[in-house]
C-alpha positions in Angstrom: 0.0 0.0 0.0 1.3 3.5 -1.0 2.6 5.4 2.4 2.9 9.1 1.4 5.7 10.7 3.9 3.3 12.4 6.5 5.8 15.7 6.7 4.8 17.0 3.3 1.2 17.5 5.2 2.9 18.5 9.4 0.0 20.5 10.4 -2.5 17.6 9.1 -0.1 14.9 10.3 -0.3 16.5 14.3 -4.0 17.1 14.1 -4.4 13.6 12.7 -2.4 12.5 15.8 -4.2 14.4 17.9 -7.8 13.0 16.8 -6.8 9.3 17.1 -6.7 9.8 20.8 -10.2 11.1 21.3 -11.8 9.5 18.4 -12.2 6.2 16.7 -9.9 5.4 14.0 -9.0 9.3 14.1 -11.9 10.2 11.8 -16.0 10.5 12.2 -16.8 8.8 9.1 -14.4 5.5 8.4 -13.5 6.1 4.4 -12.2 9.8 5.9 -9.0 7.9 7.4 -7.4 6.8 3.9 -6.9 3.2 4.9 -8.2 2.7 1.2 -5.0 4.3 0.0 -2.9 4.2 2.7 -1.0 7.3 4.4 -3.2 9.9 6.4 -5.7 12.2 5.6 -5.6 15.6 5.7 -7.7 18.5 7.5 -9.8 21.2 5.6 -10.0 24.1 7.3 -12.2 25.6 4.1 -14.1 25.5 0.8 -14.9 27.7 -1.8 -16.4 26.7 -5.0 -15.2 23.9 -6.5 -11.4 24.0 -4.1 -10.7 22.9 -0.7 -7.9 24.3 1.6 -6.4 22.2 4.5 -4.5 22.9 7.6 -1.1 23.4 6.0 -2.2 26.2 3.3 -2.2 23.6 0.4 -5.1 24.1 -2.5 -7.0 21.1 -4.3 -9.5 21.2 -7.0 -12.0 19.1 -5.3 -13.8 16.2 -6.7 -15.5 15.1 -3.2 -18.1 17.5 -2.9 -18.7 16.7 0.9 -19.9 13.3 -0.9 -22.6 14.6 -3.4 -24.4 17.7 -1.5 -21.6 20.6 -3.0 -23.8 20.3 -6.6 -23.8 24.1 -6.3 -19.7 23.7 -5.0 -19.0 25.3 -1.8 -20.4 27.8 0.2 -22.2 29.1 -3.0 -23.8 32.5 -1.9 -27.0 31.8 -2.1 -27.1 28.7 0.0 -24.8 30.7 3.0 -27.0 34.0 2.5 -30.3 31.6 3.1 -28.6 30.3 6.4 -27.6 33.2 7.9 -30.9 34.4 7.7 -32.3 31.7 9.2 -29.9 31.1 12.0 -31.0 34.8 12.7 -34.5 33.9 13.5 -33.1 30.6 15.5 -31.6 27.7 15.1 -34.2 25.1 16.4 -37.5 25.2 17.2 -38.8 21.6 17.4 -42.4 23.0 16.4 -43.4 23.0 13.1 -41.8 25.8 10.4 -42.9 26.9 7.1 -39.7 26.2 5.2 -40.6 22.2 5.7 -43.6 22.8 4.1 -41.8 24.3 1.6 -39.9 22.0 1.1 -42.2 18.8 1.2 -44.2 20.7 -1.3 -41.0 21.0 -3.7 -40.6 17.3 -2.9 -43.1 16.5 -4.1 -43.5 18.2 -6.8 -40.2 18.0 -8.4 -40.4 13.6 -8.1 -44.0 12.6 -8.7 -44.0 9.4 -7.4 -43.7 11.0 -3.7 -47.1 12.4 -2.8 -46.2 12.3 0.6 -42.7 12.5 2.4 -41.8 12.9 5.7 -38.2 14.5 6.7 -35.3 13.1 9.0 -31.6 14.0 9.4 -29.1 11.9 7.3 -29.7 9.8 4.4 -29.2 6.2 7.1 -32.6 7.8 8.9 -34.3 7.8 5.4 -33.6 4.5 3.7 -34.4 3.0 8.0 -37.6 4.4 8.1 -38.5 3.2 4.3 -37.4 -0.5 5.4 -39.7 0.1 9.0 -42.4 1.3 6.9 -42.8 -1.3 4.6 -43.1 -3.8 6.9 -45.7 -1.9 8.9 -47.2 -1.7 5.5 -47.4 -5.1 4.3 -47.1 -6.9 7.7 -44.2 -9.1 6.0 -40.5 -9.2 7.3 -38.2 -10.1 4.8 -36.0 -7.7 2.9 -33.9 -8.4 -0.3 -31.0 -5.9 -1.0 -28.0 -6.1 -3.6 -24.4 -6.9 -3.1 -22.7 -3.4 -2.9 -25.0 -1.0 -2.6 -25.4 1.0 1.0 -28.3 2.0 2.4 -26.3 3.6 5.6 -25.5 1.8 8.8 -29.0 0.2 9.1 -28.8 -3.2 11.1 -31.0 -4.4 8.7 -29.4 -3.7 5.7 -25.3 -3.6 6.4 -25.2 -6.7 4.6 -22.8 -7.4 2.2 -22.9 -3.4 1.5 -20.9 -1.3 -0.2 -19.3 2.4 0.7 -16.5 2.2 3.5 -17.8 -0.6 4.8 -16.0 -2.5 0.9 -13.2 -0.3 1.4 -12.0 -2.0 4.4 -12.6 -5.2 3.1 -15.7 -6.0 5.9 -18.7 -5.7 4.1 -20.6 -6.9 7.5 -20.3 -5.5 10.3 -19.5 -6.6 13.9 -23.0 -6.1 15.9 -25.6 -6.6 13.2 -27.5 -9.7 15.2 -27.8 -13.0 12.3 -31.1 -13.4 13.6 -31.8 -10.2 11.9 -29.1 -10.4 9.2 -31.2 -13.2 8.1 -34.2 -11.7 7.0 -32.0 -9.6 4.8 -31.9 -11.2 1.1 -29.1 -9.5 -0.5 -28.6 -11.0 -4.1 -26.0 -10.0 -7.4 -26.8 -6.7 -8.8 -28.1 -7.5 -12.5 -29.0 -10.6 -11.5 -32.5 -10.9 -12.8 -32.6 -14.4 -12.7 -31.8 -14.7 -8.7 -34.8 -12.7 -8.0 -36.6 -14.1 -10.0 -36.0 -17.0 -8.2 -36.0 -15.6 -4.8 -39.9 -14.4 -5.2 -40.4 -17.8 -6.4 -39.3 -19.1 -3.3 -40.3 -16.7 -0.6 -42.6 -13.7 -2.6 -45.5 -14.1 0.0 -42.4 -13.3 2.9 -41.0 -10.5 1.0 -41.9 -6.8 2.3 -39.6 -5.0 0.1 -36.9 -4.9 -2.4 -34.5 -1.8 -1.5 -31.7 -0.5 -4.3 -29.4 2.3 -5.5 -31.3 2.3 -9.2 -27.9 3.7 -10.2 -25.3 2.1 -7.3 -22.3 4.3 -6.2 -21.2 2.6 -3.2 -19.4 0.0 -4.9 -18.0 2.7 -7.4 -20.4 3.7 -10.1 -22.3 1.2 -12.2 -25.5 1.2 -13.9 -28.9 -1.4 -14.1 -28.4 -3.3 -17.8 -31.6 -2.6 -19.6 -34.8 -4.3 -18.2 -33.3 -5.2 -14.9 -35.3 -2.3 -12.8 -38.3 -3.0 -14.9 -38.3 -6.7 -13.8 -37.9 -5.5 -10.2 -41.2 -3.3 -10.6 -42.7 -6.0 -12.3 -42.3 -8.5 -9.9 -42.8 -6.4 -7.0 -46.0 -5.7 -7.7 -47.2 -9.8 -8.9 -45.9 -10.1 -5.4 -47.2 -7.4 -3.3 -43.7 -6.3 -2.1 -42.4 -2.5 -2.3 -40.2 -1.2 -4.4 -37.9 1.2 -2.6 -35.3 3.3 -4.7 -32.2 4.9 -2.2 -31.5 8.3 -3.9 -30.2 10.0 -1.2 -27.2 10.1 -3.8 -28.9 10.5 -6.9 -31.9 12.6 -5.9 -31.9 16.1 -7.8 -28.6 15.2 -8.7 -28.6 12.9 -12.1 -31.5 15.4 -12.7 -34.3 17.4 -11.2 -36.1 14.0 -10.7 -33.5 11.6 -9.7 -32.7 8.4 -11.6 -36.2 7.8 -11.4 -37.0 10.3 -14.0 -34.2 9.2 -16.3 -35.2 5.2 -16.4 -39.1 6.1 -16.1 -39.7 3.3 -13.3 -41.6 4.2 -10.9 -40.7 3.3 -7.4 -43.5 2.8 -3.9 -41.0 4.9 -1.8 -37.7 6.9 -2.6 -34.9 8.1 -0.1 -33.3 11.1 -0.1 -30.5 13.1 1.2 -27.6 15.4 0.4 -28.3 17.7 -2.6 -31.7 18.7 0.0 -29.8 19.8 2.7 -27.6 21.9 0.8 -24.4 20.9 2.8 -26.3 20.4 6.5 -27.0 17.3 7.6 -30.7 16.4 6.1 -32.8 13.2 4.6 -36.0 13.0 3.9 -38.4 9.6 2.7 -41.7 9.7 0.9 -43.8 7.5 -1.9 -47.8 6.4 -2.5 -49.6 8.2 0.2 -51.5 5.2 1.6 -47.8 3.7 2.3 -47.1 7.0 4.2 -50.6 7.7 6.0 -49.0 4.3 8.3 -46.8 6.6 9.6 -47.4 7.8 13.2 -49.5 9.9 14.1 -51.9 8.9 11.9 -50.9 4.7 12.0 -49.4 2.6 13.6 -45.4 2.7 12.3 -43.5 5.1 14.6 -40.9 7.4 13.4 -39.3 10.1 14.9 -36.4 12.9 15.6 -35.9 16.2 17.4 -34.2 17.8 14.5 -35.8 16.7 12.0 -37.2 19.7 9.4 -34.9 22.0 11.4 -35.0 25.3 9.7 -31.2 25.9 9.0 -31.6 22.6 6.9 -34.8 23.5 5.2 -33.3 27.1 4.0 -30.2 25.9 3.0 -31.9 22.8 0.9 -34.5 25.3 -0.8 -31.7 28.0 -1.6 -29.9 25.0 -3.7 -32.9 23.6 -5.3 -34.2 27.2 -6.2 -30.9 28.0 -7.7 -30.7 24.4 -9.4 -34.2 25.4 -10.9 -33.6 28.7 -11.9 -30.1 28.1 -13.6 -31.1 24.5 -15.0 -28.4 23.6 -13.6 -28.2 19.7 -14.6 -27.6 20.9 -18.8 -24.2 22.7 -17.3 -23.7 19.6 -15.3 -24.0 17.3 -18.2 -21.7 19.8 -20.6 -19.0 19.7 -18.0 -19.1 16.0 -17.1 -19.1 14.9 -20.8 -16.1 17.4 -21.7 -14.4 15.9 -18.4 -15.3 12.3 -20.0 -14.1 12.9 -23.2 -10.5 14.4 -21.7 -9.7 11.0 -19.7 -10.5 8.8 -22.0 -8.6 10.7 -24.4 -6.1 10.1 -21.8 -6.6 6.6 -21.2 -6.0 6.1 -24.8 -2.3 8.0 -24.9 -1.0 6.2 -22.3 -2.0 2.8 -22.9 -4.4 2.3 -20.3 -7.6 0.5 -21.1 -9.4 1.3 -17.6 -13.2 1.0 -17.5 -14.8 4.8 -16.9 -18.8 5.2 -15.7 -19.9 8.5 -15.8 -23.9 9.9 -15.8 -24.4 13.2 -15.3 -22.1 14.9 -12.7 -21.2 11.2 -11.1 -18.3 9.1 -12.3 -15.9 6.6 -11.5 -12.7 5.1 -13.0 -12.6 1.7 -12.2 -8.8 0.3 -12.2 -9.4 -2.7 -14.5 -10.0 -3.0 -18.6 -13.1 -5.8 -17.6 -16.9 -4.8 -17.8 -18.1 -3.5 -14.5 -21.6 -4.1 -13.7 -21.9 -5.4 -10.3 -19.6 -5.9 -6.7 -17.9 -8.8 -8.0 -16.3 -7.1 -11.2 -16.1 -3.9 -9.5 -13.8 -5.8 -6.9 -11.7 -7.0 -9.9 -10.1 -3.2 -9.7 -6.3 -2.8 -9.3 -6.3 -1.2 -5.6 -2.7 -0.5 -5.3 -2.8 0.9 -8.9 -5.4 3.3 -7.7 -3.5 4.4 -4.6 -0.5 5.1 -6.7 -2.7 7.5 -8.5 -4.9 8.7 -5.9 -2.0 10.3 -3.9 -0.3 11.6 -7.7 -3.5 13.4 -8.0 -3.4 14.5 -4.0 0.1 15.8 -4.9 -0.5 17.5 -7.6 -3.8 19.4 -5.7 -6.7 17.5 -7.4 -8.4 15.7 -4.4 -10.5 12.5 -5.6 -12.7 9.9 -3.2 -9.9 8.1 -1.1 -11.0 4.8 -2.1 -11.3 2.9 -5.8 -15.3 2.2 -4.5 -16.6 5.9 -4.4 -18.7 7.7 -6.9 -16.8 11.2 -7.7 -19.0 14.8 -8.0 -18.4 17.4 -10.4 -19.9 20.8 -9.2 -21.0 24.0 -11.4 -18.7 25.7 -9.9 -16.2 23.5 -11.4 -14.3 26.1 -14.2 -12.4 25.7 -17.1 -9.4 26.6 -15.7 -10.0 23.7 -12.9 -10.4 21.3 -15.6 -7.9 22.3 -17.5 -5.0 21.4 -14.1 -7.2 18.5 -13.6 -6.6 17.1 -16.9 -2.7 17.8 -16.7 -2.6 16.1 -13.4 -4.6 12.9 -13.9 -2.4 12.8 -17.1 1.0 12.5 -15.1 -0.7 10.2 -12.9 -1.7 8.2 -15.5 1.8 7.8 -16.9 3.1 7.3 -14.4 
């Protein structure tokens, strides 16, 4: 594994040092601590735009995005303007506000399978609730998920998942009871004939089937045609729910999600990140009958303090606006196919037949000249490859995801100019 000499980074090096004796691992969040890559990660003290700055004065072009909710880049004015105002009227109320309503309404509006949603506080909350909810619903228990894709740190549901659970090599996790484990399902992505199969066997048991429709967890790979339709298909012979986890893709792929792009039509979506603006948010919603079993009004409980806060609510409606009002996702899809076109132009000069996914402002370069279409050939990736170019790229200030299984974000406030020492960088570390 690549170990990067820590004293080109001091100030990041002692603060890194410093967090490992009060916190687990050093970091909040486990793909923050670069075990994917090896050396040690460095500290951001701020972001503008599309560039980050850490603790030792060094600049990156940032390809991170806070992990998908910088669509507008960083601290874009409108989005800081719209939180200062709010944190002037107060920063919790735990009472109903008007900007949740707001923003339910735009919820709804904007992805039309949702006629009811209901708001929480990270995208984990949203895709728990969905899973609570459909049992509640259909008064089944099972669940069937797909190898690789994460749904958040949900008992229920880290099961052979993706994210930086596949980065360090445990895609179960320590905790997670088997008795509940085992109501979990979790099947090849693509894999239309083991679900077939698997509602053959247990449809009547089956309360849900839960999915990225575009996973990037495990890196970014898409659903080969007819594969989502057969899950909508056979979800419904069956009586099960089909739940779509956008709390990646949601307003990001486009103003609908991947929903809109692939026209299926999901019983309840989770969201997260682009909503929230860059504050912690998620939010879960589908057919209305599903959500009128919510407490208070049934019997499936759900809760949280901060959920709706208004610093949340204002910051998520100042991006969406702006995303509306700019059409933001044409600029998104000139830059990210200009970006597309420049590696693989690279890729070609050096010699280097590596498989690149890209839709919209998501992509990933997976280390391997193989198809990629699912965990298993996404794991076929040349880590230490990736490593070698990861910290080439971290040298050279262009910051990607610290680990070959993570989706990378373009932003509109990505320029020309960052593109332009983006492409001479990745070039090198292409070479190289």
């Amino acid at each position: 594994m690549t170990t990067p000499d820590p004293t080109l980074r001091p100030q990041s090096a002692e603060l890194f040092a410093r967090a490992k004796r009060f916190i687990p691992g050093g970091v909040n969040s486990p793909v923050r601590a670069f075990r994917g890559v090896g050396g040690e990660p460095f500290f951001v003290t701020r972001a503008e735009a599309a560039h980050i700055y850490d603790s030792d004065g060094r600049e990156y072009v940032d390809f991170v995005g806070t992990w998908g909710p910088a669509i507008l880049g960083h601290a874009p004015s409108v989005v800081v303007e719209a939180v200062r105002a709010a944190a002037g009227r107060g920063l919790s109320f735990g009472i109903p506000n008007p900007d949740e309503v707001e923003m339910a309404r735009t919820i709804c509006e904007w992805v039309p399978s949702i006629k009811k949603v209901r708001l929480v506080n990270s995208g984990t909350e949203a895709t728990m609730s969905c899973v609570r909810l459909a049992r509640g619903f259909t008064g089944r228990d099972r669940i069937i998920k797909f190898e690789g894709c994460y749904h958040g740190h949900v008992d229920a549901l880290l099961v052979k998942a993706g994210s930086g659970a596949l980065t360090h090599g445990r895609p179960d996790s320590a905790g997670v009871p088997a008795a509940l484990a085992e109501l979990t399902l979790t099947l090849p992505f693509n894999d239309e004939a083991a679900v077939r199969a698997a509602f053959a066997r247990e449809g009547a048991q089956i309360a849900a089937v839960i999915l990225e429709p575009i996973p990037a967890n495990a890196g970014l790979y898409f659903a080969r045609p007819g594969f989502l339709e057969t899950l909508r298909e056979l979800c419904t012979q069956h009586g099960a729910l089909l739940i779509f986890d956008e709390v990646m893709t949601g307003f990001r792929v486009a103003r609908g999600g991947a929903q809109e792009i692939y026209g299926i039509t999901p019983d309840l979506t989770a969201l997260g990140k682009v909503i929230g603006g860059g504050l912690p948010v998620g939010a879960f919603g589908g057919r209305a009958e599903i959500m009128d079993q919510l407490s208070p009004d049934g019997p499936v409980y759900q809760a949280g303090t901060l959920s709706g806060n208004p610093l949340a609510m204002a910051a998520g409606l100042a991006q969406l606006r702006e995303l509306a009002r700019t059409n933001a996702w044409a600029r998104l899809e000139e830059i990210g196919a200009a970006f597309e076109d420049a590696v693989r132009a690279t890729l070609k000069k050096v010699g280097k037949r590596y498989s690149l996914h890209r839709i919209g402002s998501m992509f990933c370069l997976f280390f391997t000249d193989g198809e990629v279409y699912d965990l298993a050939t996404a794991q076929r990736s040349d880590r230490q490859a990736f490593a070698r170019f990861f910290h080439a790229c971290l040298d050279g200030g262009v910051y990607f995801a610290p680990s070959q299984f993570e989706a990378g974000f373009i932003s509109t406030a990505h320029t020309g100019a960052d593109m332009a020492r983006t492409g001479e960088v990745t070039a090198r570390a292409l070479a190289a």
